[in-house]
N, C-alpha and C positions, 0 to 999 in steps of 0.2 A: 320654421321648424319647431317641432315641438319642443326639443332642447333649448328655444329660447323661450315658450311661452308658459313649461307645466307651469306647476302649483305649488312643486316643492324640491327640494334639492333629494336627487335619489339615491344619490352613493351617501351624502347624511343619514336618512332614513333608514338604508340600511345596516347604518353601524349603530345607531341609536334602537334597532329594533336586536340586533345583538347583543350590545350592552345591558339589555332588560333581560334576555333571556340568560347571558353570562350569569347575572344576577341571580335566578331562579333556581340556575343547576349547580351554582355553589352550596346557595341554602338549602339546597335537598341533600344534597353531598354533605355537608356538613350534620346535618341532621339523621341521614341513615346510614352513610359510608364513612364516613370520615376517621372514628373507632370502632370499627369493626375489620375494615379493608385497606384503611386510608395508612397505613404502613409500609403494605406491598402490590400498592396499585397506583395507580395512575388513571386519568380521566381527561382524556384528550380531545377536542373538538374537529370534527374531520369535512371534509367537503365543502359544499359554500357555507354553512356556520364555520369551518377551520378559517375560510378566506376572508371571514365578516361579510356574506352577504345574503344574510337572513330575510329572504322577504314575508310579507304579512302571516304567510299561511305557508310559507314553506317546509320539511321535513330538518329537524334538528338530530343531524347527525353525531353519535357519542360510539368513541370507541375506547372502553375499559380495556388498560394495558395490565396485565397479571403477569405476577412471575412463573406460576404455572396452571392447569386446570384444577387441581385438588385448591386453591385459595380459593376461584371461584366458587365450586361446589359449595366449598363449605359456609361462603354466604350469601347463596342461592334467594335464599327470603330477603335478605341486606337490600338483595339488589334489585329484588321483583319491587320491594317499598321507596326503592328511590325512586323507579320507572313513574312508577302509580302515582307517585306525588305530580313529576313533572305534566302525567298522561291529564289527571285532574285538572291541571292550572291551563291547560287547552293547549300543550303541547303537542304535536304531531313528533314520537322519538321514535328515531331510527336506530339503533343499537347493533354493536358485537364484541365478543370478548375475546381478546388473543393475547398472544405472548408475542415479544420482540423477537424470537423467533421465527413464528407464523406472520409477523409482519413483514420478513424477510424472505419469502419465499414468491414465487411467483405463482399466482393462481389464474389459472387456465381457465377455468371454469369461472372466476369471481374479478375479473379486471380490475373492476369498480375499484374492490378494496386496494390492490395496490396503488389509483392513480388519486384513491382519495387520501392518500397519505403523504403524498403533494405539498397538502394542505391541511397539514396536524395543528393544532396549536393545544399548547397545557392549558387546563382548566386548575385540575387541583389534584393533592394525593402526594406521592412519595418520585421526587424529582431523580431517585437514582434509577429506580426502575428505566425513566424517561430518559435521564442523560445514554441507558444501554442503546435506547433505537435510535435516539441519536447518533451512535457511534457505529449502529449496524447499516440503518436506512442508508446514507451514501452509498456505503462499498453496495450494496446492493444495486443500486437507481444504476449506480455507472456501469456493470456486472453486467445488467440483463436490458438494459439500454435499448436496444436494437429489439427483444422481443415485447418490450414494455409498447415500445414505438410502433410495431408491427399489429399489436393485439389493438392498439387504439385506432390504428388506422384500418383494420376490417369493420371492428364494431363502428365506427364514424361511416365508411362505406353502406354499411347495411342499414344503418339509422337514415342515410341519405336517399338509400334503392326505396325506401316505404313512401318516400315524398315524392318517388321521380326524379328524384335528381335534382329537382330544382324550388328555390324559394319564392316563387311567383305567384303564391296562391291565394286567392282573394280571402281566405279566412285563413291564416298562416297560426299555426302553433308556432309562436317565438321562441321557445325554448328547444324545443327540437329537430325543426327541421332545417334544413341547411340554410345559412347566412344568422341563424340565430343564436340566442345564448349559450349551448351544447358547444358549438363551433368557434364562439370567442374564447369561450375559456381550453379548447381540442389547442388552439393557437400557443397558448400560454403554456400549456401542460407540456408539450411537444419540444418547444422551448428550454422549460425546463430541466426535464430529462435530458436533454443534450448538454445540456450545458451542467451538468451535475457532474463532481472528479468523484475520486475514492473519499475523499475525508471530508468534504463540505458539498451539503446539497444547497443547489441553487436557488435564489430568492427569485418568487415570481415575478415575472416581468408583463407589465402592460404595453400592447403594441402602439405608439402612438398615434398611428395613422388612424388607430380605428375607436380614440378617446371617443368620437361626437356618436359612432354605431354603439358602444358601449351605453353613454349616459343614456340614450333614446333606448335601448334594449330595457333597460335595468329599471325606467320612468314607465315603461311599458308592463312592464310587468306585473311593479306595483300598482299599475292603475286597474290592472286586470284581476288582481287578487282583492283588493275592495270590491269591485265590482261585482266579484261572484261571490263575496264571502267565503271563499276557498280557495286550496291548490289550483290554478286555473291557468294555462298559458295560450290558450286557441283566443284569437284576436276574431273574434265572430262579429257579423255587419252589425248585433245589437252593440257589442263593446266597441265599435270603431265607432258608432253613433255617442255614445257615453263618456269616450275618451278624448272624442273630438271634443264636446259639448268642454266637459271639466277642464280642459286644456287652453281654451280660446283659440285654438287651429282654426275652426270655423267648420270647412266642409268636411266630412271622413276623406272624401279619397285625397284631399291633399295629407289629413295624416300617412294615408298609405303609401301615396308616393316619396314620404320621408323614409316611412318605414324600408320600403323596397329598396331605395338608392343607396343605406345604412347598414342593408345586410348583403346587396351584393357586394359593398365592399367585404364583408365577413366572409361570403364567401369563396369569393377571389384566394384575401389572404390564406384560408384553410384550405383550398387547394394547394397553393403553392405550397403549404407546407407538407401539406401531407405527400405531393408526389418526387419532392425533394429529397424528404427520408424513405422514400417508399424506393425511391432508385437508389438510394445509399447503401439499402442493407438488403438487396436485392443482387447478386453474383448474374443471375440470369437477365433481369433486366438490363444488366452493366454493357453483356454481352452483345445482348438487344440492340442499345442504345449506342454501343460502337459501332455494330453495321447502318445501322441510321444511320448515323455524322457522314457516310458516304454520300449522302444525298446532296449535301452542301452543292453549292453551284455562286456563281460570279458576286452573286446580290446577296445570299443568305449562308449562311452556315448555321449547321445543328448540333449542338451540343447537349450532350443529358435530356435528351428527348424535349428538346428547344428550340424554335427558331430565334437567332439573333440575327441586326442587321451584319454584314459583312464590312459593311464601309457607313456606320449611323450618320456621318455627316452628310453622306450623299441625299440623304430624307429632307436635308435643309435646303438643298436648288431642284432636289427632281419628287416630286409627290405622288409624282406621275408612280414613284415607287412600289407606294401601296397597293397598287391592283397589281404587281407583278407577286407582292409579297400572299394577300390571297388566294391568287389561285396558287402559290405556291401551296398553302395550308390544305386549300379544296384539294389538290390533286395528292397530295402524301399524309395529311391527318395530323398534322404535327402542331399542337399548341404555342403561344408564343408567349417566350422568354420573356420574366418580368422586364427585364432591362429595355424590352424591344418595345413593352408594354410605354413603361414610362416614358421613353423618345416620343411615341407617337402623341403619349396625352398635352407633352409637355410640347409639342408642333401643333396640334388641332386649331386655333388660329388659321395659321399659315393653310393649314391644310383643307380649313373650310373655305375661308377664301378661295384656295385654288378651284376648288371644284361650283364656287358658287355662280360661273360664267359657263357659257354653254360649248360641250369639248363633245366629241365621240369617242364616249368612251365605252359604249354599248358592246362594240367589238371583243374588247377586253373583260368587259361584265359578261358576258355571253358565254365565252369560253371557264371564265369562273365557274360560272352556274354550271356547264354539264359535266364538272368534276366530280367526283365519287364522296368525295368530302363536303361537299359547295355548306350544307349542315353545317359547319365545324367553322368554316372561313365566315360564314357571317354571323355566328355567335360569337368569333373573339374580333369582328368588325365594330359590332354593336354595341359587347361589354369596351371595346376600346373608347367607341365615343367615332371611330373612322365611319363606319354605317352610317351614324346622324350627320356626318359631315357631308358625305357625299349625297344623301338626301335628308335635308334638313326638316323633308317633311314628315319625319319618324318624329319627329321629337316631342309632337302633340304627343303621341301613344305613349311615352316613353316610363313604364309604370303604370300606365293608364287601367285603373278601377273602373271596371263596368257591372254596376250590382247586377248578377246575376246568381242564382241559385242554381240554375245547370250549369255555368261556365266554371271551370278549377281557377285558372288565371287570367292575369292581365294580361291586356291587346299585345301588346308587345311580346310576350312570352308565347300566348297566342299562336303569332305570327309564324315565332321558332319554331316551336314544334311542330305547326303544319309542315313547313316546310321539311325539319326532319324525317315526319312520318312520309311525306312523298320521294327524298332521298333516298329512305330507306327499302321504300319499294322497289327504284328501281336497279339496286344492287341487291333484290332476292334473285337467286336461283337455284336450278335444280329441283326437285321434288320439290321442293317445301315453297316452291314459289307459289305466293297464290294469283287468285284468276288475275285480280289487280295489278301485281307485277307483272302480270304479261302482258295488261294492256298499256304498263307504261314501259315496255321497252318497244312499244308500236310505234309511239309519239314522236313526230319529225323535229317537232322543237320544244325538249323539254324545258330549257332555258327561260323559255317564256311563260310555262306554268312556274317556276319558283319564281322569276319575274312578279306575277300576279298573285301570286300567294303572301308576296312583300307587301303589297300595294292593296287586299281586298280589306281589310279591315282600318285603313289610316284614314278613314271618314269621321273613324267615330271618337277623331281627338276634335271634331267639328259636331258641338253637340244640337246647335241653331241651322243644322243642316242634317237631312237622312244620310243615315253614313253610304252608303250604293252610289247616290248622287257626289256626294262631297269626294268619295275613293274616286270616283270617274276624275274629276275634275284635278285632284292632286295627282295623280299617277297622269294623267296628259301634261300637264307641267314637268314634273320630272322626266318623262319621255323623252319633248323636247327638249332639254335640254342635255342629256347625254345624247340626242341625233340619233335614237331609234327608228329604222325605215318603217315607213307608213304601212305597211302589210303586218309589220310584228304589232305595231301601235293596236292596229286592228282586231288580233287576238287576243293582247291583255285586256284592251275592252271590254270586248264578248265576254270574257270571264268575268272580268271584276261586275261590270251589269247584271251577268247571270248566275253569280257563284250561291245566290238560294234558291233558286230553282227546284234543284232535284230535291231538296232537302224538305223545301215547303212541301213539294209535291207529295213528298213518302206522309209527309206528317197530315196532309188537308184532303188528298184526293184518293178519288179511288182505280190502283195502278194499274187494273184489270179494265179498267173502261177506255173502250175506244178512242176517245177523245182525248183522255189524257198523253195518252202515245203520241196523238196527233199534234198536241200546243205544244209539245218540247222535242217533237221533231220539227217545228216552224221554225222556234226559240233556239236550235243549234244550228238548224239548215244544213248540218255534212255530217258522213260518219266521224271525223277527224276532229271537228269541234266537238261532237258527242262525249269521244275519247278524253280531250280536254279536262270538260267540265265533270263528266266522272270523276274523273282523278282527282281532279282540286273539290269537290264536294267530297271522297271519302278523307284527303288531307283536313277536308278543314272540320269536320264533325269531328274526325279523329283525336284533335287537340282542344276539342272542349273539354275533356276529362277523360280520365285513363279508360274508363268503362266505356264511354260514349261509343265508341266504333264495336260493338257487342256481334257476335259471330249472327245473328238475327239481323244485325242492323243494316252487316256488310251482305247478307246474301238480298236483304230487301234493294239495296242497291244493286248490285249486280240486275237481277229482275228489272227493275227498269232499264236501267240500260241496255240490255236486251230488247225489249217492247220497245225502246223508240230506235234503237239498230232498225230492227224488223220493218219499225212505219217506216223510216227514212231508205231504207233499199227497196220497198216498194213503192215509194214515190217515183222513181227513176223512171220504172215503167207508167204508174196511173196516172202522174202530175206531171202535162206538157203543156209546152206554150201554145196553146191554140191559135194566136195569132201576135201579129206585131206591137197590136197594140196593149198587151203586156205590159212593154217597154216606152209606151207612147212616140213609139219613132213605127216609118213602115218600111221594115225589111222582111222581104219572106226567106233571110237565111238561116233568122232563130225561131221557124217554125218548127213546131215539132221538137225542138230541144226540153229536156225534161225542165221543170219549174227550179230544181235547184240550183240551175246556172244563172238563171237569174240571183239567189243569195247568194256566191259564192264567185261573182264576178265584180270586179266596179264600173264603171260607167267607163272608163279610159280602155280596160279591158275588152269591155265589149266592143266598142270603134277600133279598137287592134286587130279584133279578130273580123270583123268585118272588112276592113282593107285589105286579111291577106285570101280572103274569101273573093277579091274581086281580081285579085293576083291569078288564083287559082284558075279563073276564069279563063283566063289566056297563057297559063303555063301549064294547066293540068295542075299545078298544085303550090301551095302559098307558102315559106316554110319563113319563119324569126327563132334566130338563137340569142338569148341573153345569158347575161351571167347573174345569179343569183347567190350572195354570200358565196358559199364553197363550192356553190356545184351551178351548172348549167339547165336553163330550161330551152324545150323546145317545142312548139308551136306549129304546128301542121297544118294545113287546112286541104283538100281532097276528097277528089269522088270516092263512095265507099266502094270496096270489092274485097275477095277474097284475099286471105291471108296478107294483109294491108300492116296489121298489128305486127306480126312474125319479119315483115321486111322490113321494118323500122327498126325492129330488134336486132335484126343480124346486119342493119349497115351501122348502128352505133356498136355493137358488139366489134364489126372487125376495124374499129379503132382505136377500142381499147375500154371501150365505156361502159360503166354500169349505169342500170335504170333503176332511181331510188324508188319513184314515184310515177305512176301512170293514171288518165282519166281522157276518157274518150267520147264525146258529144253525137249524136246522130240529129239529122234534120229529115224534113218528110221526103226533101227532095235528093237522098242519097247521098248528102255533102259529110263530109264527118271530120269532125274539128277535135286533134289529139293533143295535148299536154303530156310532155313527158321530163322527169328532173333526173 
């Protein structure tokens, strides 16, 4: 970590870079304020100079306390020559002038100033002035509490909407995007204000869990302020190279995966705090959140828009828990309860172990994934630490820096939000749905596209391997072992194999050329994979960077997917088995059957369907029903004739049955082999 290896002590540094500056602005004080103003003023140090924590080139906030605006006026020059001195001495001064007063009001329009007064400290000047806001600020802090709290938690939201939401980004501004400085100290202030009465404002409080994200934020910074010889907070691949080098870290991305692991804790705890107050002083969300607690059920109950466990000791004999408590999250959206949090982290042991021996527990992952939340359940799987347990093969990505210039984040982050952007398709509707969302409410198992959207990118924590290769090889590992049936095994494949495909295709070829239509209708072989791998190719460009999926980029997609539609429904007619040996066996039953039953059949398949082909032979016709997960297939084999299709329909109709799925074979010699689920 680099908290063990900088170069200097940081929370030192910056009281020792205070202390110099305290220095400076006495002696200017002294020499232009001091008789002239220094009777009925005050000169207070506010925001991080109020808190001592001045970095190299940071902004040295002063706020002159007056008894009213005619003192100022009247030493308007006093005070332009005290600026000037400090501005000279290569100060960055930040200034304003109010009355105790206007210190006590709340501004709407200027937050700042009330939350930087937080963190006042006297510099110099006339202490009775100062002892007034002292005796107003309290009644105040405690007064307006709730809007203080309210105004910091929009501005904290809207500072976080600019990042996305999320602190994952290979070139992170540490100071203001989420999990950073802005949000250690949002912690503290929030804090504060609560805990502030009528007569004594409360002394800040450091949260101790987040001392090691604190000293690494604050060594960061000042590493980044040398570095640029200025105001500087964006952690850019040349500063990660510079900070690594100064630090003895060694590699950058091991600095950054310190960095990353230090500010999701940052901002964990600034969630929780902010939706803590955010439902305190919220009457409607009160309301909200008691019709939620309805939700409750045998294992979980919800409190203040929380899940807790119902029975937490039950986590300690059955683990099996956790995917009941997921798809709980997946199907209602409901965040989980610190408390639920720390059971789980403080069982992960127990709970890797359990999962590290080979269970079926696909079934239960399966129904996860087609929740409307599935999003939500494996980002508080994964911040839990449950995700990596249950595939320990995430845990290469975990943070994982891939210097890229097009990519916003790490793999891991990556992976989220692909996934989020395909969840979220396929809960668009109504007008606004686009094409995309319609073609993922086509998809028979969308399960198995967020399946492979887990699994396409965990190659490239294998960096002595192409990640394509290494994703195949980990995601067949974890398969087996949750006892994934060999047909689904077979379509997270095809994807993870093929998930650059279209992507390269749009970037290298050209999409109007015959041919190209033709290689990635070979390379899908059905409409249904087609379907697929669109989708997980607009998911997964989509979470390279906010812009990446550009209204140009999604109809360029769409466009191919069309052209290889188009080649692949007219293969059915032009591309037939001319003969048996196709197949290298000689049967003239799969004559004339279109070429794509050869991709789209297995070898076991095909001797199925030849057996009930010689049924047919002497029954008229060959019929197998199996069960497949939820629903039933059935297997026909028959001479063709008229309305053959419609009588199938109306004897599974008058018993009750729908037809999810149909696909129907023809041979040259009038035999017709139908599939229906």
């Amino acid at each position: 970590m680099i908290a063990e290896k900088q170069l200097f002590d940081p929370e030192r540094a910056l009281e020792e870079r205070t202390a110099e500056v305290d220095t400076r602005v006495s002696s200017a004080w002294e020499q232009h304020l001091a008789l002239t103003i220094g009777d009925s003023a005050a000169l207070l140090a506010v925001g991080g100079y109020g808190r001592r924590q001045l970095f190299p080139y940071s902004d040295v906030d002063l706020l002159l306390l007056v008894a009213g605006e005619k003192s100022a006026s009247a030493n308007k020059e006093s005070i332009s020559r005290f600026l000037q001195v400090l501005w000279d001495a290569g100060l960055r001064v930040s200034h304003s002038v109010r009355t105790p007063g206007e210190c006590s009001e709340l501004h709407d329009q200027n937050i700042e100033l009330n939350v930087s007064l937080l963190d006042q400290r006297f510099l110099a000047g006339d202490r009775t002035i100062y002892g007034v806001l002292l005796e107003k600020l309290p009644r105040f802090i405690h007064s307006q509490r709730d809007g203080l709290v309210r105004h910091l938690a929009l501005k904290a939201r809207e500072r976080q909407a600019q990042y996305g939401g999320t602190f994952y980004h290979l070139e992170p501004n540490i100071k203001e995007a989420p999990g950073g400085l802005r949000d250690l100290q949002l912690v503290a202030w929030i804090s504060q204000i609560v805990n502030t009465t009528a007569s004594t404002l409360a002394p800040a409080e450091r949260a101790p869990e987040l001392a090691d994200a604190r000293r690494l934020l604050f060594a960061l910074r000042g590493y980044l302020h040398h570095h640029a010889k200025r105001d500087s907070n964006v952690l850019t691949f040349d500063a990660q190279e510079w900070v690594a080098e100064q630090t003895g870290v060694g590699e950058p991305g091991d600095l950054m995966r310190d960095y990353f692991r230090n500010a999701r804790a940052v901002d964990r705890s600034t969630m929780r705090a902010l939706e803590m107050q955010e439902a305190r002083t919220s009457s409607l969300f009160a309301q909200f959140r008691d019709w939620r607690s309805r939700l409750s059920n045998a294992d979980f109950t919800v409190v203040r828009e929380r899940v807790y466990f119902r029975s937490p000791q039950q986590l300690e004999a059955e683990p099996d828990l956790l995917l009941r408590l997921l798809e709980f999250v997946a199907r209602h959206g409901i965040r989980l309860s610190l408390e639920a949090e720390q059971r789980i982290e403080n069982r992960l042991p127990v709970i890797r172990e359990h999962f590290s021996g080979s269970r079926p527990i696909w079934p239960a992952l399966r129904k996860m994934l087609l929740l409307p939340h599935a999003s939500t359940a494996l980002r508080s799987a994964y911040e839990t630490g449950v995700l990596r347990a249950i595939f320990p093969e995430m845990e290469d990505i975990d943070c994982l820096v891939i210097r890229d210039f097009y990519h916003r984040y790490t793999v891991d982050e990556h992976t989220l939000v692909a996934i989020q952007t395909f969840t979220q398709l396929r809960q668009s509707k109504g007008t606004g749905a686009t094409t995309f969302a319609g073609l993922a409410s086509e998809l028979e198992q969308p399960a198995l596209l967020v399946y492979a959207l887990l699994f396409h990118d965990v190659g490239k924590g294998s960096p002595d391997e192409g990640h394509v290769d290494a994703s195949l090889r980990i995601a067949d590992g974890a398969m087996e072992r949750i006892q994934m049936p060999d047909a689904d095994r077979e379509t997270v494949r095809f994807l993870i194999r093929s998930h650059l495909e279209m992507s390269a295709t749009m970037n290298s070829r050209d999409m109007f050329d015959p041919a190209t239509a033709q290689y990635l209708a070979h390379k899908t072989g059905t409409v249904e994979a087609l379907k697929y791998l669109t989708l997980l190719t607009y998911a997964d460009i989509s979470a390279v960077n906010p812009t990446a999926m550009s209204a140009w980029r999604a109809e360029q997609l769409w466009q191919l997917y069309l052209l290889v539609y188009n080649e692949l429904t007219r293969e059915l007619e032009t591309e037939r088995i001319a003969s048996a040996d196709a197949i290298e066996a000689s049967d003239v039953f799969l004559e004339g059957f279109p070429t794509r039953y050869l991709r789209t059949h297995s070898r076991a398949d095909i001797e199925r369907h030849k057996l009930l082909e010689q049924d047919s032979r002497a029954r008229k016709v060959g019929v197998e029903i199996e069960k497949t997960g939820a629903a039933y297939r059935l297997t026909l084999v028959t001479g063709d004739r008229p309305f053959l299709f419609a009588s199938v329909a109306g004897t599974l109709s008058s018993f009750g049955l729908n037809i999810l799925k149909a696909e129907a074979f023809a041979n040259r010699h009038g035999t017709v082999l139908d599939t229906s689920d």
